[in-house]
TORKOL-4160 file (C-alpha; in steps of 0.2 Angstrom, whole numbers, padded with zeros to 4 digits, m for minus):
141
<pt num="1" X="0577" Y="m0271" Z="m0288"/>
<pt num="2" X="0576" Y="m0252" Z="m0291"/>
<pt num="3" X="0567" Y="m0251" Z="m0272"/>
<pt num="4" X="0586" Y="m0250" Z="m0266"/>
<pt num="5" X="0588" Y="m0236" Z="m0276"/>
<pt num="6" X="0574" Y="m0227" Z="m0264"/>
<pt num="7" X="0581" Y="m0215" Z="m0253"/>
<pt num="8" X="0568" Y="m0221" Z="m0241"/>
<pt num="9" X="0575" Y="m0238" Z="m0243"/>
<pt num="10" X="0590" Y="m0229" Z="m0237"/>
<pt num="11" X="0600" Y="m0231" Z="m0220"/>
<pt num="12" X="0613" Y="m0218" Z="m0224"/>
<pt num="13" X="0600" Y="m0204" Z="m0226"/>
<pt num="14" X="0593" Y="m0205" Z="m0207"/>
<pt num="15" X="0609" Y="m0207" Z="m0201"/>
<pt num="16" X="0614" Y="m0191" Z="m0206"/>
<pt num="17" X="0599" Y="m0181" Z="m0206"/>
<pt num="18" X="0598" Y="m0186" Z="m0188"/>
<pt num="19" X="0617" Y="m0183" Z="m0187"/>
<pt num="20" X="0615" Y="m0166" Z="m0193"/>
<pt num="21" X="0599" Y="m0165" Z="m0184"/>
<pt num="22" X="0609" Y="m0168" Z="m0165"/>
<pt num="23" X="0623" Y="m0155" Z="m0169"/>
<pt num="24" X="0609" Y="m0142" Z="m0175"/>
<pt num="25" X="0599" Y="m0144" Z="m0157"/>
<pt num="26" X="0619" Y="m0142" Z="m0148"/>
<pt num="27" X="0618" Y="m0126" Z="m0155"/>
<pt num="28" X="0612" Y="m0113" Z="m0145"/>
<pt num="29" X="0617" Y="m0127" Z="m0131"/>
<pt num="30" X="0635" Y="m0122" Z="m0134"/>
<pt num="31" X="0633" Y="m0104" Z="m0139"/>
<pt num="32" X="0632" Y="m0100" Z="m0122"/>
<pt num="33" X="0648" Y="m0107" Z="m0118"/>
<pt num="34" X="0656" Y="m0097" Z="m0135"/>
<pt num="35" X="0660" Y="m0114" Z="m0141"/>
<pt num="36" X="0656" Y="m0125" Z="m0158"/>
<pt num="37" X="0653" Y="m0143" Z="m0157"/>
<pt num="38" X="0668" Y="m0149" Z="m0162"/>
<pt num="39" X="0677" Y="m0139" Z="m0149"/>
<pt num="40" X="0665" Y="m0146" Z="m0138"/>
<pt num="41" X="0671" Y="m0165" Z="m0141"/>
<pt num="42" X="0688" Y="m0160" Z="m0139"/>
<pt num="43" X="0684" Y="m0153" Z="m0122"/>
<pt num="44" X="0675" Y="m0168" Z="m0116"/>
<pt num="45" X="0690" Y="m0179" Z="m0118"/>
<pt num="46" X="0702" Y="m0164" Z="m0109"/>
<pt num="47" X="0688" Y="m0165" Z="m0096"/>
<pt num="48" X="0692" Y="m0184" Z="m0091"/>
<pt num="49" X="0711" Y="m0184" Z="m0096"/>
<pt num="50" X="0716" Y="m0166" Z="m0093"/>
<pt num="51" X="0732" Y="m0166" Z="m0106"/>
<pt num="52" X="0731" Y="m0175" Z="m0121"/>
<pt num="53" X="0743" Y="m0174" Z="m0137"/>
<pt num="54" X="0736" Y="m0169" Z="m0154"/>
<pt num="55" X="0739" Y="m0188" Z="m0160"/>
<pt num="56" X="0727" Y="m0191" Z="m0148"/>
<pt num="57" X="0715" Y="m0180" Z="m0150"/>
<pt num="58" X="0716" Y="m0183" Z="m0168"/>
<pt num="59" X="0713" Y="m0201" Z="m0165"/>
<pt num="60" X="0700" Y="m0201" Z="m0152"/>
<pt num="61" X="0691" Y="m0190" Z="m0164"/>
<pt num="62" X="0694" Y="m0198" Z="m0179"/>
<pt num="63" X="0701" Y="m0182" Z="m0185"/>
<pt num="64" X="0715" Y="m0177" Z="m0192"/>
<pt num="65" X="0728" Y="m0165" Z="m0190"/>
<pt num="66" X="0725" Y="m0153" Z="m0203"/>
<pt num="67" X="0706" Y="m0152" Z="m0196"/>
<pt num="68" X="0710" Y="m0152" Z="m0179"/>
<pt num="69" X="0725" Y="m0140" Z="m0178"/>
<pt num="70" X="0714" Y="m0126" Z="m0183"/>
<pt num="71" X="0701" Y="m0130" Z="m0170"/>
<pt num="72" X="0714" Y="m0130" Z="m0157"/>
<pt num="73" X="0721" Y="m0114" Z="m0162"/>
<pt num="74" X="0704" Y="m0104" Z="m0161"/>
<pt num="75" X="0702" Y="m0118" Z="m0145"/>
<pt num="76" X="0719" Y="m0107" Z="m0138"/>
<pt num="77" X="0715" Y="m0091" Z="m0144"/>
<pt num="78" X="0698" Y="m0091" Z="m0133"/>
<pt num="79" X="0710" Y="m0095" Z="m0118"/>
<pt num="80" X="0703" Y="m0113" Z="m0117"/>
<pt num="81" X="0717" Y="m0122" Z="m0121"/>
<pt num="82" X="0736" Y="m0123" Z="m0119"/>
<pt num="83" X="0747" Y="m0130" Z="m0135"/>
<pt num="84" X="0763" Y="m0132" Z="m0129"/>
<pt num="85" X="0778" Y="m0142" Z="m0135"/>
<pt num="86" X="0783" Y="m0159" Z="m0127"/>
<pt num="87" X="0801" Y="m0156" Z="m0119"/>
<pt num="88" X="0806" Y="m0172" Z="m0121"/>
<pt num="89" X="0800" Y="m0174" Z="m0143"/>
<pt num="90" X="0795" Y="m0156" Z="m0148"/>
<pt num="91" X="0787" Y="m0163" Z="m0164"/>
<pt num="92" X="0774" Y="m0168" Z="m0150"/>
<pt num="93" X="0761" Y="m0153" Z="m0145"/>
<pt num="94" X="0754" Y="m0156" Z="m0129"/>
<pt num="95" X="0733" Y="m0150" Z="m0128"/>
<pt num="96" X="0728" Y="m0146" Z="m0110"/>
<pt num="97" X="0717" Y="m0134" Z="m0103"/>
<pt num="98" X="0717" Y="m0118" Z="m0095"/>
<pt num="99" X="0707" Y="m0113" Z="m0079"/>
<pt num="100" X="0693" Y="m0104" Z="m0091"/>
<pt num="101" X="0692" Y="m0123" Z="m0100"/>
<pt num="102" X="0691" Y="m0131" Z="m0084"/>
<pt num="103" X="0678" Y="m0119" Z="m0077"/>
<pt num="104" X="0669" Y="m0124" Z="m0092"/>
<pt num="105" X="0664" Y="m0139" Z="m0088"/>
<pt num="106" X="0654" Y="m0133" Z="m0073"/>
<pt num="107" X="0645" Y="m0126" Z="m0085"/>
<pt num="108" X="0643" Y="m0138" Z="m0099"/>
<pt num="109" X="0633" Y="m0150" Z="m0085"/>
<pt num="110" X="0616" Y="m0146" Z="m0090"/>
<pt num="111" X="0621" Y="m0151" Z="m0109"/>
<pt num="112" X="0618" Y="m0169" Z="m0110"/>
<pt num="113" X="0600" Y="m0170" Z="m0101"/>
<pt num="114" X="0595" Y="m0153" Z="m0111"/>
<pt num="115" X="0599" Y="m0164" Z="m0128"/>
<pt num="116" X="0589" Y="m0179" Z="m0122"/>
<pt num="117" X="0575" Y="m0167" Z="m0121"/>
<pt num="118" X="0577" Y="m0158" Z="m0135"/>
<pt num="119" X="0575" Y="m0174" Z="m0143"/>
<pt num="120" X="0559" Y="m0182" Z="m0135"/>
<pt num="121" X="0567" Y="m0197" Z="m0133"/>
<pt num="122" X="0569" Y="m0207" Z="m0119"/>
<pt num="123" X="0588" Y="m0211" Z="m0111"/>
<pt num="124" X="0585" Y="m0230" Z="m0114"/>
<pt num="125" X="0583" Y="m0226" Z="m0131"/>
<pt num="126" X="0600" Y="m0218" Z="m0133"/>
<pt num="127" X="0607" Y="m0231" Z="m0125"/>
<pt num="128" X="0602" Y="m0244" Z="m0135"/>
<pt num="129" X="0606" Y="m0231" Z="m0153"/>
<pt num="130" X="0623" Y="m0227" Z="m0145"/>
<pt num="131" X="0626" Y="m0246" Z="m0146"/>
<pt num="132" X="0619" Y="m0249" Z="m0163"/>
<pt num="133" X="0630" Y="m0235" Z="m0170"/>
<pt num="134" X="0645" Y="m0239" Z="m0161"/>
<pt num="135" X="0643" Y="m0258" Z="m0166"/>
<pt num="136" X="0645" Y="m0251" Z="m0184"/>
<pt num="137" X="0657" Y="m0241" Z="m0181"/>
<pt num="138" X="0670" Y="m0252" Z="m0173"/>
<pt num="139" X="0666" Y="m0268" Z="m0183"/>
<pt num="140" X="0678" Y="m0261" Z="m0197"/>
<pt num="141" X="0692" Y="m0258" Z="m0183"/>
């Protein structure tokens, strides 16, 4: 019985060491682009769908407001963004990006295959992680 008690009985222990483990290796990945790792999810989605609200954002995320505002901010302040108010509901603020953000992206490329190597692990791997972890993560949805 006190086995379970083992942090290497443990599933939430690797999980986020190797959560913590993934964002540390993004690092110097995204401190060529001036960017943290957060601000780097909320470019990936601006990438695919240019303008997003921050409901949307936030939900996509799973972050809210009073984390995501902030980010978006410094996100403005950089000249990646735009924040502007919604002409039809101004309570909305509409997120989309600025040509510096979209030139970004060009230079993002090289990001996911310089993680898989930074990990040593091959794509198949991933793959098949990706859909454990997000079979866990959408099974209380």
């Amino acid at each position: 019985m006190n086995d379970l008690l083992k942090l290497e009985t443990q599933i939430c222990f690797p999980v986020y060491a190797l959560s913590r483990e993934i964002t540390n290796l993004y690092r110097p990945l995204l401190d060529k682009l001036d960017i943290t790792y957060p601000q780097y999810l909320v470019l990936l989605i601006l990438w695919e769908e240019e303008e997003q609200t921050v409901n949307q954002l936030g939900k996509k995320l799973q972050l809210d407001n009073g984390t995501l505002t902030p980010l978006l901010k410094r996100l403005e302040i950089k000249g990646i963004v735009n924040r502007t108010r919604s002409t039809v509901d101004e309570r909305i603020v509409l997120i989309s990006l600025t040509n510096l953000g979209k030139s970004l992206k060009e230079k993002a490329n090289c990001i996911p295959e310089q993680l898989m190597k930074a990990l040593g692990v091959e794509k198949e791997d991933l793959i098949q992680l990706k859909k454990i972890v997000n079979t866990i993560l959408n099974k209380n949805k």
